[in-house]
N, C-alpha and C positions, 0 to 999 in steps of 0.2 A: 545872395540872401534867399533861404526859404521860407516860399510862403505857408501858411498854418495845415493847407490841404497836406504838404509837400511831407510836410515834419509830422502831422499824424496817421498817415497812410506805412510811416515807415516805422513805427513802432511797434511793436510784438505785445499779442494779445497773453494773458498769462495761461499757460497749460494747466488744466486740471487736472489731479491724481486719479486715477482708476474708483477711489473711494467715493468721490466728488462727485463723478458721472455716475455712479451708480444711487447716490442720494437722493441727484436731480429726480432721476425716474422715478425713485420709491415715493420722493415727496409727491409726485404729477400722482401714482396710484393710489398715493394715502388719501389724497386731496379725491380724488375720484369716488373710491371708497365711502369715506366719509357722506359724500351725496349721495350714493346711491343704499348706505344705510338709512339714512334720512326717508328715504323715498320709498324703500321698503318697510318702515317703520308705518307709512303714512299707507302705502297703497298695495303690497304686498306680491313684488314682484321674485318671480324663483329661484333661478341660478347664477343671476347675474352678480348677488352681492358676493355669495361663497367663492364665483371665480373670482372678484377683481378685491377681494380681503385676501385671498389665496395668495393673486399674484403680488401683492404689495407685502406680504411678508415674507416670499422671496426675494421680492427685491431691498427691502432691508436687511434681511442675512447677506447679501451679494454686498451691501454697500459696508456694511461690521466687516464682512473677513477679503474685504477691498482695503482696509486699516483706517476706514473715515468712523471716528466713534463718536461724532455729536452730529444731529440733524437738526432741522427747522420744523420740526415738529412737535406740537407742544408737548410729547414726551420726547427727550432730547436723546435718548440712548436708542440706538435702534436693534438692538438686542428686546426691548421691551417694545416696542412699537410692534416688532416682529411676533411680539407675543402674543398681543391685545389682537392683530388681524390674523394673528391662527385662531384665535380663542373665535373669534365673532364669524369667520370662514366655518370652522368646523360644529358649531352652535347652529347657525343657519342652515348648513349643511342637513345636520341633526333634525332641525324643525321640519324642511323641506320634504326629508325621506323618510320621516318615521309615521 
């Protein structure tokens, strides 16, 4: 007879698709992003927002042509999510150096 440890050590955890892991991340820089918009809103720091909007809409292009087309983001496509942190990257960007 197996005990509970015995029968859930030996079950397989599910594999995530390439699309999946790349979600994860973009979600972790969206979520990043978003605070550090906030924070610049408030307190007016430089380069910090256009790189980490930058890098979160690469990595939602990475996770779109990964073949994962819904995220956990309240825009759900991340085709547009990808949009909205170029737009606010290259805006900031804009504001920064002009």
């Amino acid at each position: 007879m197996s005990t509970y440890c015995e029968t859930k050590s030996e079950e397989t955890l599910p594999t995530k698709t390439p699309g999946e892991k790349w979600e994860g991340i973009a979600f972790t820089f969206c979520k990043a992003a978003t605070i550090v918009l906030f924070i610049t809103l408030l307190r007016g720091a430089r380069f910090i927002l256009p790189i980490i909007a930058g890098a979160a809409c690469l990595l939602y292009l990475a996770t779109y042509f990964s073949g994962k087309k819904k995220t956990r983001c309240i825009i759900s496509h991340p085709l547009l999510v990808a949009a909205f942190w170029a737009f606010i990257s290259g805006f900031s960007l804009w504001v920064i150096l002009r």
